[in-house]
N, C-alpha and C positions, 0 to 999 in steps of 0.2 A: 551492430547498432552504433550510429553516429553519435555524440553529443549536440549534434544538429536536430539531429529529428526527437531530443529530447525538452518537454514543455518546460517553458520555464527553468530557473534553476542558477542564472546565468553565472552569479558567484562563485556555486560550487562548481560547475564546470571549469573555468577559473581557477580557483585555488588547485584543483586536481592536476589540471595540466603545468603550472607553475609546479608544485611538487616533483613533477618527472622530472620535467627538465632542468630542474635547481637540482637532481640526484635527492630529494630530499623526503622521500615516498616510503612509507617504513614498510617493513617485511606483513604486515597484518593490518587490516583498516577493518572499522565496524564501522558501516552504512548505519545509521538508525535516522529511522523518519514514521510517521503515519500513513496507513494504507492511500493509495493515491497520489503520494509526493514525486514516485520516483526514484526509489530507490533503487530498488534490480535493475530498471534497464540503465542508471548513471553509471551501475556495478560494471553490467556487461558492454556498457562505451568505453568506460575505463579499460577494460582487459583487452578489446579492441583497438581500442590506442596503442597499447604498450607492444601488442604484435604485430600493427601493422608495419609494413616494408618500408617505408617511406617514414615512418620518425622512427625506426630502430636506427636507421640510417644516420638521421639528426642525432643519433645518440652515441652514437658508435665517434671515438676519440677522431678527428681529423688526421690524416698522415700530414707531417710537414710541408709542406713545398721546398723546391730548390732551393739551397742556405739558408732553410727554414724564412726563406722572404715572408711579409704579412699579404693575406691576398686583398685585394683592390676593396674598399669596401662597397662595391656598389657588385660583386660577385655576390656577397655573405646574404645566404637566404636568409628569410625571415621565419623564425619557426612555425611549424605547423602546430596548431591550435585545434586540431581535430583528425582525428584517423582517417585515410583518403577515400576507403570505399571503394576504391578498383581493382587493388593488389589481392592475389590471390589470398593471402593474408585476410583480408578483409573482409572478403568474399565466404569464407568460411567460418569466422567469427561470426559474422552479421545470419550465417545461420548453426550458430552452435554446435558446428560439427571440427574447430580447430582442435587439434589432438594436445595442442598444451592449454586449452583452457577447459578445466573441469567443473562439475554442479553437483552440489549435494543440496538436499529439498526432505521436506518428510514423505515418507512413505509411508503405505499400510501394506501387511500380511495376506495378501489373496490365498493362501490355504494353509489350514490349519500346522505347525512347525514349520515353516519356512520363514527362513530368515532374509525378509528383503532387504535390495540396496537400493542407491537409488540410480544405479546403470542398470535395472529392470526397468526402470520407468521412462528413459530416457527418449523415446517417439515421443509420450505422451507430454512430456517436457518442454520440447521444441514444437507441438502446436499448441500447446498450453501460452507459453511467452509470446509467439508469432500471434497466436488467436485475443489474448488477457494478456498484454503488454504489462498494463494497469491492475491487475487483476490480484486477490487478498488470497490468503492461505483456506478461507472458504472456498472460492471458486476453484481452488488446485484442488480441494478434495474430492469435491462435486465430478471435477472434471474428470477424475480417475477412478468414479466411483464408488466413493468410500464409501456413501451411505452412512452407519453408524460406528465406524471404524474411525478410530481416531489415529493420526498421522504421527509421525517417531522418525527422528535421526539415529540409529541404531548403531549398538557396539560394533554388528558387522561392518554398518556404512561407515564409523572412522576405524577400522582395520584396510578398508578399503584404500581410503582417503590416506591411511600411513603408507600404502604399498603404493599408491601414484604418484603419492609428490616428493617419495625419494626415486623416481624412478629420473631419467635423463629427458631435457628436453629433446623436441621431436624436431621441429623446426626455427622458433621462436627462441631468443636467450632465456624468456622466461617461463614458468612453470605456474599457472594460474589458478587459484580455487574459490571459486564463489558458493558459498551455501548462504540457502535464502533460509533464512526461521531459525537461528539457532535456539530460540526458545524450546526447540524442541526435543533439543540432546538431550537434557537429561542429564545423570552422573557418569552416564558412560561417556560423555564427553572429554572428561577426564585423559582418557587414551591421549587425545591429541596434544593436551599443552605442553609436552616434552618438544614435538614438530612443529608445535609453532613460537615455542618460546627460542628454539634453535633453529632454525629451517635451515634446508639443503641451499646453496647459492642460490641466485634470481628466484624467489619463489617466492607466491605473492597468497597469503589469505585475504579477502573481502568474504567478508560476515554482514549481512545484511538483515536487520533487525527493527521490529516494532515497538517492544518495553524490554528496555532494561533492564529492568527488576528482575524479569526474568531470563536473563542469560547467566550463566556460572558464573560468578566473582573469579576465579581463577582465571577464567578465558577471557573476560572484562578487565584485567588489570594488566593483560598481554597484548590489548589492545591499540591504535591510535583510534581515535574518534572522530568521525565526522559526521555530525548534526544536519540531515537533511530537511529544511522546512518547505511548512505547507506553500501551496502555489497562492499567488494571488488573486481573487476574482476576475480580474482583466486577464489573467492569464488563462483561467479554465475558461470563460466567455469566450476568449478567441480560439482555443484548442476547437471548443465545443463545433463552435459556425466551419471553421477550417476543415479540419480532422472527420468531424461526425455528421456533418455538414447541417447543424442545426437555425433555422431562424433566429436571425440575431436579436428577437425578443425574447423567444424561450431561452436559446441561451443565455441569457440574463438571468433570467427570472433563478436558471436550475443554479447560476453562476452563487446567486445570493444565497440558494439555502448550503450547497454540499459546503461552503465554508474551506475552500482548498484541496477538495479532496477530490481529483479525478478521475476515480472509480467510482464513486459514488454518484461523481455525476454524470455519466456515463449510465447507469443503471439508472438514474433519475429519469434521463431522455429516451431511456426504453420503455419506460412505462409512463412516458409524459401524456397518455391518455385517459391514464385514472386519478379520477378526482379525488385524492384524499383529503380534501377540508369537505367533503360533504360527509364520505364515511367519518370522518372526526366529528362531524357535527352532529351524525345522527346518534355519535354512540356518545356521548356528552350528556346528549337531550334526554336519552334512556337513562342514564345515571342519575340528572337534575330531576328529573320526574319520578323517578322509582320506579320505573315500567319495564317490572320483571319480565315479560314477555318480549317486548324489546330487546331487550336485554341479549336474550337468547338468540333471539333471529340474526341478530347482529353478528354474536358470534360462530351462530353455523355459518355462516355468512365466511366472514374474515377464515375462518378455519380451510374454507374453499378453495382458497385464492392462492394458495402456496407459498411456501417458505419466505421465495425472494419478493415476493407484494406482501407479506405481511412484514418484512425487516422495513422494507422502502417506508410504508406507513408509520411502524415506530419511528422510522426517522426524519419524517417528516413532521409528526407531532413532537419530538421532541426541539427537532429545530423552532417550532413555532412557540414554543415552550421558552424558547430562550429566548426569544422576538420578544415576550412580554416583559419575561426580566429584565431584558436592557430597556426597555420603554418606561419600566419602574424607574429603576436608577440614570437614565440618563436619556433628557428630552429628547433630544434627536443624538442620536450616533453617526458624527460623522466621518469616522475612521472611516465606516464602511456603506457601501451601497443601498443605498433605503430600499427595503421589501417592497414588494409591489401592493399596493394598497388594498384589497381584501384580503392579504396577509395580516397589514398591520389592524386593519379593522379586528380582524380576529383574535388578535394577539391582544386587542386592546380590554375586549371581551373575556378574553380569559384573565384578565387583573381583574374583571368586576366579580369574575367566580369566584376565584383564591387568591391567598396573598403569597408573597413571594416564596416565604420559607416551603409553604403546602406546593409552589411550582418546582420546588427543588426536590421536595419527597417525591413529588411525579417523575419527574427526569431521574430519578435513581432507581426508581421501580422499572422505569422505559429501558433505562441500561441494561436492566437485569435481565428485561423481558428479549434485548436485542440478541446478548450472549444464550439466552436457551434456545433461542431460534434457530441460533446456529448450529445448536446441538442435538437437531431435529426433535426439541420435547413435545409433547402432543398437544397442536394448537387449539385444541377448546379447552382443556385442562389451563394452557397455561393465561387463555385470553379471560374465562371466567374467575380465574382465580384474579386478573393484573385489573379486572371490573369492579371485585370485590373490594382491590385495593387502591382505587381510584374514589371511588363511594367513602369509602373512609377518610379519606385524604380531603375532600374534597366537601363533606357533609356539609351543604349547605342545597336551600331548599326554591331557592331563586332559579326561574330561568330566563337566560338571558339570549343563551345560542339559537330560538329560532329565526327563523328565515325573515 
């Protein structure tokens, strides 16, 4: 993967490549960004860079000329600013199969005492990234199955990870190791800060990370940092129409709610046929009215529609959620691209339901409700109960959301 074919970002592509070639690129880097910034694939252009044939080259010391003469300056290439893409080198990077760049990822236990790594997973890896470029540590799970199995960097996988990256490089000067979720190590993570607080010559960790908070302090303080931010609306709008090849109004419209995040809007444009302000409207109107029967239908209803249309939905009510909070505190917002108007109409209407603090309990109960989603909890369980706790929030006896 190129830094070309990666959206937006253009600083850090930048700073990246000014690092190599200033020699100035520490032994361990942690990516942290939010889902759909881009973080893996900037990982995996980086590590592409560093192998390709054509800027090892640029890197490798010049020999002298004759009595060390200076050469002519209009010889002195100009450096390459991006891995070339042709080079066998390239060619094998760009499908994850270059023998000095290595992945670690979480795994799950497909049978009972077996200890997995994550070279059992490794097909499912390269069409996983090739398929969900953009793609969250949900869709990896999804994609391999997990079902209710939850994902683990395991003691074996860094015993693994200690046996390959003292091993010798193959081709390349350096020795590459991307693991994506270190969140997910754990204490056995432990094993590796000896190997990366020392590493063998050329050997590069990239640690590629969501929250902080939850990576090990020890492996956090052996780190360098680099802070990936979210992309900017123009940025996803144009991926959108380009890439996904969406109408340059829906891309818009999806541009303003995912808020930089393009995974999300990506799954926004897959399901850009379901009306979620009407199911928000309908289940509102059931709450404002006390129409327990409603009520229910609604969420046999919602329970129907599977995991990934019911996350879309929380997060689209909660975007809307925030639509009204900034329309509270700030007439027009012109940082950012105004919502398309039966957006703000509605946004406008849910100020006349609750007040702002009552819209902040709702977006933390919606938080809560996004994370059990993903933990497949039983969706009438968890929609009857986030109904109960809307009605509360919410106690007021006006209806405002009809048609």
């Amino acid at each position: 993967m190129q830094f070309e074919k990666i959206i937006g970002q253009k600083n850090i592509k930048k700073q990246l490549v000014q690092l190599v070639q200033e020699n100035r690129l520490g032994h361990a880097l942690l990516f942290l960004g939010n889902d759909g910034t881009g973080a893996l694939p900037l990982a995996i252009a980086l590590a592409q860079y560093l192998v390709c044939e054509k800027t090892r080259a640029e890197q490798a010391p010049a020999a002298p000329s004759l009595f060390e003469a200076p050469e002519p300056a209009s010889t002195i290439a100009v450096p390459l600013t991006d891995a070339c893409g042709n080079c066998p080198a390239c060619h094998k990077a760009s499908q994850l199969i270059h023998p000095d760049i290595h992945f670690s990822y979480p795994v799950i236990t497909k049978k009972t005492g077996e200890k997995p790594i994550a070279a059992d997973f490794i097909q499912e890896w390269r069409s996983f990234v090739s398929t969900y470029t953009y793609g969250d540590v949900f869709d990896w799970l999804q994609f391999i199955k997990a079902e209710n199995k939850q994902g683990n960097i395991t003691a074996e996988e860094c015993n693994d990870i200690i046996r390959k990256m003292n091993l010798k490089s193959f081709e390349s000067g350096y020795k590459i190791l991307i693991m994506w979720m270190p969140e997910y190590l754990g204490k056995s993570g432990n094993k590796l800060l000896k190997l990366i607080e020392e590493p063998p010559p050329d050997t590069l960790f990239i640690l590629v990370a969501k929250e902080e908070a939850q990576i090990l302090p020890t492996i956090l303080s052996r780190t360098q940092l680099v802070r990936i931010p979210r992309l900017s609306n123009v940025e996803v709008e144009a991926a959108l129409e380009l890439r996904a090849g969406a109408p340059a109004e829906k891309a818009r419209q999806i541009a303003a709610i995912c808020e930089g995040n393009y995974h999300q809007a990506l799954q926004l444009l897959q399901h850009a046929e379901n009306d979620w302000q009407a199911v928000l409207r309908e289940w509102l109107n059931s709450i404002a009215r006390k129409n327990l029967q409603a009520q229910l239908k609604w969420v046999e209803d919602i329970a129907k529609s599977g995991r990934e249309n019911q996350k879309q939905f929380v997060q689209y009510f909660i975007h809307l959620m925030q639509q009204a909070i900034k329309l509270q505190l700030i007439d027009s917002d012109k940082s950012q691209p105004a919502a398309i108007e039966t957006e703000t109409d509605f946004a406008l209407r849910l100020n006349k339901l609750c007040s702002i603090y009552q819209q902040e309990a709702i977006i933390h109960e919606l938080d809560k409700a996004t994370y059990f989603i993903e933990r497949n909890a039983n969706a009438k369980m968890l929609f009857h109960a986030l109904t109960i706790k809307l009605h509360h929030i919410i106690n007021n006896n006006s209806l405002i959301l009809t048609n």
